[in-house]
N, C-alpha and C positions, 0 to 999 in steps of 0.2 A: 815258651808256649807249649802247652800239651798237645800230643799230639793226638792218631788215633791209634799207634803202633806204642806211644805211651799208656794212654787208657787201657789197651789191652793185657797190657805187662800187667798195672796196679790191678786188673782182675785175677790176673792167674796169683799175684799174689794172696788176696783176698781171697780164694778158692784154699790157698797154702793155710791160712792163717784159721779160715773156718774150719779146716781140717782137724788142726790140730784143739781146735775149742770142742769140736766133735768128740775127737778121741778123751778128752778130759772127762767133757758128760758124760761118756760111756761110763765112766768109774762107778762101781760101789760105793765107793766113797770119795770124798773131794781131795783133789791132787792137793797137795801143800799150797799155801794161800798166796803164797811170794811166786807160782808157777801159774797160777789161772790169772793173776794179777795183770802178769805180763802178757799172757795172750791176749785178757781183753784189752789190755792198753792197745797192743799193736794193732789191734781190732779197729778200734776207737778210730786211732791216729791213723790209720789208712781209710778206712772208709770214708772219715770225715773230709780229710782229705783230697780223696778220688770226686764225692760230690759235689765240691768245691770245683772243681775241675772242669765236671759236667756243666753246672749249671753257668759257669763263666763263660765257657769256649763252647763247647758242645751246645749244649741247645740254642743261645743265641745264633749260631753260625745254620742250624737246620730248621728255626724259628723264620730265619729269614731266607729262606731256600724260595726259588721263584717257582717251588714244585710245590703245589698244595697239598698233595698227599704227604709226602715229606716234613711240612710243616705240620701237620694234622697229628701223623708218627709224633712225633716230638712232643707235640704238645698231649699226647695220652699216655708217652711213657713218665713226664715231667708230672701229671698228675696223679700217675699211681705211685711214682717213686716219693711224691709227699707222705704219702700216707703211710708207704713204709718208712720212713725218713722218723719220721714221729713215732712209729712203734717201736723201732731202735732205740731211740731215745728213750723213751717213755721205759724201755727194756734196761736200757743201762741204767738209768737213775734208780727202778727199783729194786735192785740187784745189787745191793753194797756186802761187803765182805761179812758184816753179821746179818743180812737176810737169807744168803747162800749158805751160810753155816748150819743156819737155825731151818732151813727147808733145800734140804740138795735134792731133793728129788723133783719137788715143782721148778727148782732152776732148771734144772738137766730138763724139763718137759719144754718149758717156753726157752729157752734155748737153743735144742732140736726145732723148737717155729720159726726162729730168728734165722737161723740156720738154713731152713731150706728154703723158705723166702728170697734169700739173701741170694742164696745160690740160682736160686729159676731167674731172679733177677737179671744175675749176673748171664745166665744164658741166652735170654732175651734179649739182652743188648748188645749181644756177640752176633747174636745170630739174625737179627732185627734193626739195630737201630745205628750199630755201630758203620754197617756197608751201605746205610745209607750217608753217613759223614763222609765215607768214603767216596762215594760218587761227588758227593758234595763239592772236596777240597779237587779232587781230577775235574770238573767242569768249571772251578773259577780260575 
């Protein structure tokens, strides 16, 4: 079972990993296609991953929190993390190795959005939604 000292880990990774998708976009030109490949795989596979995770454990367990606020929380982070959830998506699909070739620069643009998104998300739920699980799992 995940925990919330797990979920935390797979952010700082996810921080690690957008990092280095960051430094990539920085380039003038595109790193070698076998190098961005791999970062967005690990991308992919952790995030998708991590959400997995959330929506199993995590929000079920603060969905049914006997604290209304708490459920409230959950239920507005669940609905904005859809909608990024879908723009990821909707990011990775149009972004195949001959779209980025053929336009590195509007990759590198929506990218940098994918990116800081990804990251405030990530901050929000460190600093919001996670210490609310936390109280959660110490009062049952």
């Amino acid at each position: 079972m995940a925990t919330i000292q797990h979920l935390r880990e797979e952010h700082a990774e996810l921080v690690r990993i957008v990092g280095r998708l960051s430094e990539c976009v920085s380039r003038i030109a595109p790193p070698p296609a076998v190098e961005l490949f791999a970062v967005r795989k690990q991308l992919n596979a952790t995030l998708i991953g991590h959400l997995k995770a959330e929506d199993w454990i995590l929000y079920p367990m603060l969905l049914a929190s006997g604290d209304p606020a708490t459920a409230a929380t959950a239920r507005e982070f669940m609905d904005e993390m859809g909608g990024l959830a879908a723009a990821f998506l909707a990011y990775a699909d149009k972004w195949s190795a001959t779209a980025i070739d053929s336009d590195w620069q509007g990759y590198c643009s929506e990218t940098k959005g994918i990116v800081e998104a990804l990251t405030q998300r990530i901050l929000r739920e460190n600093r919001e939604l996670y210490p609310l699980a936390e109280r959660e799992k110490k009062a049952a």
